[in-house]
C-alpha positions in Angstrom: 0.0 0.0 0.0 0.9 3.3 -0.4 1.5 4.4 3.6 3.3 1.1 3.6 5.6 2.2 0.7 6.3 5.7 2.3 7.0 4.6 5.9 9.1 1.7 4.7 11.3 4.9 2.5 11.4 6.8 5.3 13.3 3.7 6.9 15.0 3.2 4.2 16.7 6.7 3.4 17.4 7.2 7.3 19.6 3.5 7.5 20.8 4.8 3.8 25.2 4.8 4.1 27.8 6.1 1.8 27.0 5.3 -1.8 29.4 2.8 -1.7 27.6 1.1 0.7 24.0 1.1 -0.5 22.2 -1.5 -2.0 18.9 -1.8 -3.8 16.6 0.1 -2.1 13.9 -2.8 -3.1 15.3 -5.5 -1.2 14.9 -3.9 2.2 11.9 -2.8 1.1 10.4 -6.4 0.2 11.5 -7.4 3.7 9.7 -4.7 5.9 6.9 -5.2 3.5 6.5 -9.0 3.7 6.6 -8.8 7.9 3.8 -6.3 7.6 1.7 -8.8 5.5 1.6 -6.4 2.2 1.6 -7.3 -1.2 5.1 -7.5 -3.4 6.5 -4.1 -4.7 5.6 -3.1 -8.2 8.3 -2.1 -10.5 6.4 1.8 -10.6 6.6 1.3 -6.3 10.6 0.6 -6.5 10.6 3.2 -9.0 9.0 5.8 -6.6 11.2 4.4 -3.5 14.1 5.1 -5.4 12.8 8.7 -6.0 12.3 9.4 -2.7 15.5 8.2 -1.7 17.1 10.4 -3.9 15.2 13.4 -3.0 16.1 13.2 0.4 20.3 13.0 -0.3 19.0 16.2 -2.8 17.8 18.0 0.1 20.7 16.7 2.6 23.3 18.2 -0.5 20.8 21.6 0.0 21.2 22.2 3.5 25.1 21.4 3.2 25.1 23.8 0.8 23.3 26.6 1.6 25.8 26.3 4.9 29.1 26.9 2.5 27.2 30.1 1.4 26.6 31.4 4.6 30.2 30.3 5.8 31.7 32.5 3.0 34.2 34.6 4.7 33.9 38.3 3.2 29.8 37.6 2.4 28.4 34.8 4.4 27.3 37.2 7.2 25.5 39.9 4.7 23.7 37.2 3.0 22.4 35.4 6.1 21.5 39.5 7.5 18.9 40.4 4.3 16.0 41.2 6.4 13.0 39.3 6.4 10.1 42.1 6.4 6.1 42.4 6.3 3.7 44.6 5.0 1.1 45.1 2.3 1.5 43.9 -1.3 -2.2 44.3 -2.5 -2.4 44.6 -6.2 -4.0 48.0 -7.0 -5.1 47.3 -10.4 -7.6 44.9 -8.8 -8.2 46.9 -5.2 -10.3 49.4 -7.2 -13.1 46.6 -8.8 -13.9 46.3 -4.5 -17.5 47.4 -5.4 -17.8 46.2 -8.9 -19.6 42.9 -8.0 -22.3 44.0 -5.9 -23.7 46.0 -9.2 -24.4 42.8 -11.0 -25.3 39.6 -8.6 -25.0 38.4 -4.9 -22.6 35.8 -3.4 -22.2 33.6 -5.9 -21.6 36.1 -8.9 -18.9 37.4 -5.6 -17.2 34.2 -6.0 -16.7 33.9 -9.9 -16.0 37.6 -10.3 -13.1 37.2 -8.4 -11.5 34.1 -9.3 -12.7 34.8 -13.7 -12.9 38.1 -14.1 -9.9 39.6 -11.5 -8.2 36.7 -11.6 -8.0 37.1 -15.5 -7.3 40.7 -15.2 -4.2 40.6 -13.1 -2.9 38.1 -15.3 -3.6 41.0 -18.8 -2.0 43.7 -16.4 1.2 40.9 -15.4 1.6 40.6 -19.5 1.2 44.3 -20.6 4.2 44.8 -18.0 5.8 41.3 -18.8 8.3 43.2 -21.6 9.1 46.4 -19.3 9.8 44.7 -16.5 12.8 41.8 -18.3 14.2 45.1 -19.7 14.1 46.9 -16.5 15.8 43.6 -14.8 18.7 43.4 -18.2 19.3 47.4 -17.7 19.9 46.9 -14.1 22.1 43.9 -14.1 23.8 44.7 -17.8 26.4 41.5 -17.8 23.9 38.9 -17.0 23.8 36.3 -18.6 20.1 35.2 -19.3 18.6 30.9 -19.2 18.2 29.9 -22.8 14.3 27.9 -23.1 14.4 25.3 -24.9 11.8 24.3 -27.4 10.9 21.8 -24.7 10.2 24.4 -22.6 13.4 23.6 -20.7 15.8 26.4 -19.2 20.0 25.7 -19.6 22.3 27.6 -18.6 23.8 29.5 -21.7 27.5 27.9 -21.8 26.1 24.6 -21.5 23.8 25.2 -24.6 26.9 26.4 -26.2 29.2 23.7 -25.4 26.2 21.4 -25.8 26.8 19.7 -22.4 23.3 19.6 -21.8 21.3 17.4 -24.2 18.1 18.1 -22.2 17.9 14.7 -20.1 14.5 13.9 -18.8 14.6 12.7 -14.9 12.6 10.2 -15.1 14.2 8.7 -17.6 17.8 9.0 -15.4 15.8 7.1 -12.6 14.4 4.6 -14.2 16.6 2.1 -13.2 15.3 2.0 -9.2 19.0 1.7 -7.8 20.1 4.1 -4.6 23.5 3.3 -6.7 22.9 4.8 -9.9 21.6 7.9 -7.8 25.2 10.2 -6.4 25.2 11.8 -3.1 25.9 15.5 -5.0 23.4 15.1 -7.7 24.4 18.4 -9.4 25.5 17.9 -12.8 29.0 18.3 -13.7 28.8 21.2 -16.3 27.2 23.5 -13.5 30.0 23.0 -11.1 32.3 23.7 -14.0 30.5 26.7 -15.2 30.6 27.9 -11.5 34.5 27.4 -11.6 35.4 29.3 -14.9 33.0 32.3 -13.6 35.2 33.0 -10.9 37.3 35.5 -12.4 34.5 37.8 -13.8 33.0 40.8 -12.1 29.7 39.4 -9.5 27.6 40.5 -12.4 28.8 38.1 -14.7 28.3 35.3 -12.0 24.7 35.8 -12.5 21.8 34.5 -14.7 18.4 36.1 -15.7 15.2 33.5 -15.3 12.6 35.8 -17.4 10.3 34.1 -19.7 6.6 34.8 -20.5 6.2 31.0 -20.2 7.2 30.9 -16.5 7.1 34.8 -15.5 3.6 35.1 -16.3 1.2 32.8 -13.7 -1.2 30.7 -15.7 -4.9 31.2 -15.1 -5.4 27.9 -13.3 -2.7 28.9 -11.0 -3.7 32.3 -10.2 -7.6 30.9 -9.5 -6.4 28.5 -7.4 -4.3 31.1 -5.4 -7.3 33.2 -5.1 -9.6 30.6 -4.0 -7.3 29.3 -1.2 -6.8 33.3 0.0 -10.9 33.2 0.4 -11.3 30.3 2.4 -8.0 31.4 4.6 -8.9 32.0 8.1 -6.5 35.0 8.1 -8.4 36.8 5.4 -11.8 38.6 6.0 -14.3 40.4 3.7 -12.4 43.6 3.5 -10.0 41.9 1.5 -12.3 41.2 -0.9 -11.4 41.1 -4.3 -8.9 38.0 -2.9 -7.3 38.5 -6.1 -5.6 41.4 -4.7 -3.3 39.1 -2.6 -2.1 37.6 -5.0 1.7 38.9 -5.4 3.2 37.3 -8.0 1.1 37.2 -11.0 4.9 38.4 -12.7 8.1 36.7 -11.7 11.5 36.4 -12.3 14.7 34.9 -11.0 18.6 35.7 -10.2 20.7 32.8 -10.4 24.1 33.6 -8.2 27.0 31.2 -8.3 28.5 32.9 -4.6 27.4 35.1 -1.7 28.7 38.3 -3.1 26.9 37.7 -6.4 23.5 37.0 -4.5 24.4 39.7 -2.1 25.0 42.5 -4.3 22.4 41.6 -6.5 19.7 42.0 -3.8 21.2 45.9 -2.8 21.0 46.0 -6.8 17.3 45.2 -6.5 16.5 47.6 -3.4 18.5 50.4 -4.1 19.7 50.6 -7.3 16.4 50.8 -9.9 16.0 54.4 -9.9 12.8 54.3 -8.3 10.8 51.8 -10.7 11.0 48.8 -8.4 10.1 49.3 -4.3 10.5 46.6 -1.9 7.1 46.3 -0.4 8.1 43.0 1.8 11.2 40.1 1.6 11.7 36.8 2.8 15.4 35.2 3.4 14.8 31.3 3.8 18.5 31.1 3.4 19.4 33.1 6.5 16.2 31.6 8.7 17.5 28.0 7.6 14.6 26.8 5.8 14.4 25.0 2.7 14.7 25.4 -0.2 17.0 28.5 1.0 16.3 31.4 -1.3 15.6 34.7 -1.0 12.6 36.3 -2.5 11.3 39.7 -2.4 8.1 41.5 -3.3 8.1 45.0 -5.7 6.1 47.6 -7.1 7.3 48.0 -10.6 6.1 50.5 -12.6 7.2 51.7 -16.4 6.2 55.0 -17.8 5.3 52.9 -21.0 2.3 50.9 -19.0 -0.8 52.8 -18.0 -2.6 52.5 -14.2 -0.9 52.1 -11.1 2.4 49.6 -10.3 1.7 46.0 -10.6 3.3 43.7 -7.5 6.0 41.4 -9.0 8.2 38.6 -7.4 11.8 38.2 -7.5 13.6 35.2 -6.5 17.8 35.2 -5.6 19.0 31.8 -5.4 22.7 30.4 -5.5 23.0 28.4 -8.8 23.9 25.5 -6.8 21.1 25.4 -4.9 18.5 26.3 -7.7 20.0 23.4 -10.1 19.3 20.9 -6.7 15.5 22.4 -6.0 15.0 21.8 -9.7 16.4 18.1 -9.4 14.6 17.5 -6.4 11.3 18.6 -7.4 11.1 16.0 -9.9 12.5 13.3 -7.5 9.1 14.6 -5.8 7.0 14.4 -9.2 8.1 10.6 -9.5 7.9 9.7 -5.6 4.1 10.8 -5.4 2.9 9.7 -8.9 0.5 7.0 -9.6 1.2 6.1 -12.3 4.2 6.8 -14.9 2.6 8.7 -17.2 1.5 11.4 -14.3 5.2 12.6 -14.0 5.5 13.4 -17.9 2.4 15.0 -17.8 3.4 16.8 -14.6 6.6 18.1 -16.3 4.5 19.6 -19.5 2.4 21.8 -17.8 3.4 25.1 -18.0 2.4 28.5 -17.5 0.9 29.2 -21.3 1.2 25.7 -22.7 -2.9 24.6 -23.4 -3.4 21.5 -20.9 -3.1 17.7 -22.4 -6.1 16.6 -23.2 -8.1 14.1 -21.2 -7.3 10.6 -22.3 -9.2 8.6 -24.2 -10.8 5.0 -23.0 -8.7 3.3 -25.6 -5.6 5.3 -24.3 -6.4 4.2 -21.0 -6.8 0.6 -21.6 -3.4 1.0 -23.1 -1.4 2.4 -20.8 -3.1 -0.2 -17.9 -2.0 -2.9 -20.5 1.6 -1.6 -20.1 1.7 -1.3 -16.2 0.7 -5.2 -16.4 3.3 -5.8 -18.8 5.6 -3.8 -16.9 4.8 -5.6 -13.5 5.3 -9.5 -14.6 8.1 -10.8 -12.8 10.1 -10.1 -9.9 12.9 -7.0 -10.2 16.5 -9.0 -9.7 
């Protein structure tokens, strides 16, 4: 069963050794679940163990790291001090419809004019200031070097594109095989550690990267909805924050990929000080500095552009090391493949994106299919 499965991990990745020293997670496994009376593993279960396993080395590797970053000698300490501050980020664009739904309908018009119509409006206002606000980000930080998307809808860091060290690998495809063996203690890949190395000698600005892309910058519909529905049945939110749409603070997003603490560091007094008055820290959180995963720092703005009409609109920016933000990518899809039901849940997982239209529901033939292939799959025991 599935509880089964998950406590039996848990033992599992805690009596887990050196890589060396580890075995096939599945035989362990078999043993705890044959003394508890369950039924033999699946292939798909061993598949998911090993995930899990692997996720929680990813996230032993983050908290090492995140530890060398705030052990850096002439940074460390600034990092780990970027205060963590509170305060307002209502969206003002969608603060002035308040009254707007009491003209037309009671509480159930209440309900979908927030979550359709605002929710749909904050997204047009995050796109009209989608261009503005990647040029405001490249004029402020002028040696960056931007992620290149993929066709797959992939992001790579630009000198692995141009060396082609990066061939686009899907994770579950590199887990397939359920062995804690095949799965390294340091699971980042060996062109980021070497494009962190050659970096060095170049200014802090050219030890960052630019995450801006209307595919990921811009939250999809579903997304933002979602957010809006769980703000109006919060118990911290009350009917003067009606439209809930207006908590929403990051309908526009980017990211700044650091490879050190003085690269994150200065990039963050870039961000607060440095934009000339069309970005204002409204709030900031430092999960690096409070220990918590996945040990970013992300900030709240107003950003407003003389070329956009109507009041700013409340962006997020994320600061990550590069380290750090290659492992949370890693380990998010270790996550994907540990809590899927079936195989074809993790690809699908992976190919929803912000803008991409969502895969069609699959047909009864389709489903008969794939069920023929778990059985196929699931004949005989794994060696």
């Amino acid at each position: 069963s599935a509880p089964a499965v998950a406590a039996a991990a848990g033992a599992v990745a805690a009596a887990a050794g050196p890589a060396s020293k580890r075995r096939d997670p599945s035989r362990p496994l078999r043993a705890l679940a044959a003394k508890a009376g369950d039924a033999p593993l699946t292939r798909f279960e061993e598949l998911r163990l090993a995930a899990f396993c692997a996720r929680e080395r990813s996230r032993a590797k983050m908290r090492s790291l995140a530890g060398d970053l705030k052990a850096d000698a002439a940074f460390g300490r600034a990092v780990s001090d970027i205060g963590t501050t509170t305060g307002k980020a209502d969206q003002a664009c969608v603060a002035a419809f308040a009254d707007r739904a009491d003209v037309c309908g009671g509480d159930g018009f209440r309900a979908f004019f927030d979550e359709e119509v605002c929710a749909t409006l904050l997204r047009g206002v995050a796109k009209a200031h989608l261009a503005p606000f990647e040029a405001r980000l490249r004029a402020l930080f002028p040696r960056v070097d931007p992620l290149v998307e993929s066709a797959a809808g992939q992001f790579k860091f630009p000198h692995a594109v141009r060396d082609k060290e990066v061939k686009g690998a899907d994770l579950p495809a590199s887990i397939q095989k359920a062995s804690v063996d095949s799965m390294p203690d340091d699971p980042t890949p060996p062109h980021v550690k070497r494009g962190v190395a050659l970096r060095r000698a170049l200014s802090w600005q050219g030890r960052v990267h630019l995450k801006c892309a209307a595919s990921v910058s811009v939250k999809s519909h579903d997304r933002t909805r979602a957010k809006v529905k769980a703000y109006a049945s919060s118990s911290g939110s009350s009917e003067k924050d009606y439209p809930y749409a207006k908590l929403v603070s990051d309908p526009l997003r980017a990211t700044l990929i650091c490879d050190d603490a003085e690269a994150l560091d200065r990039a963050w007094w870039t961000l607060k000080e440095g934009s000339g008055g069309s970005l204002e820290l409204l709030r900031a959180k430092n999960k690096l500095g409070s220990d918590e995963m996945p040990f970013n720092v992300h900030g709240n703005f107003a950003f407003s552009d003389p070329s956009v009409a109507g009041p700013p609109v409340v962006v997020e920016i994320q600061l990550w090391s590069t380290h750090l933000f290659v492992l949370n990518d890693v380990s998010h899809w270790q996550y994907e493949v540990a809590r899927a039901e079936r195989f074809g849940d993790v690809s699908e997982t992976r190919t929803a994106r912000a803008d991409v239209a969502p895969r069609p529901a699959r047909t009864p033939e389709e489903k008969d299919e794939s069920s023929r292939r778990d059985r196929s799959s699931d004949d005989g025991a794994p060696s």
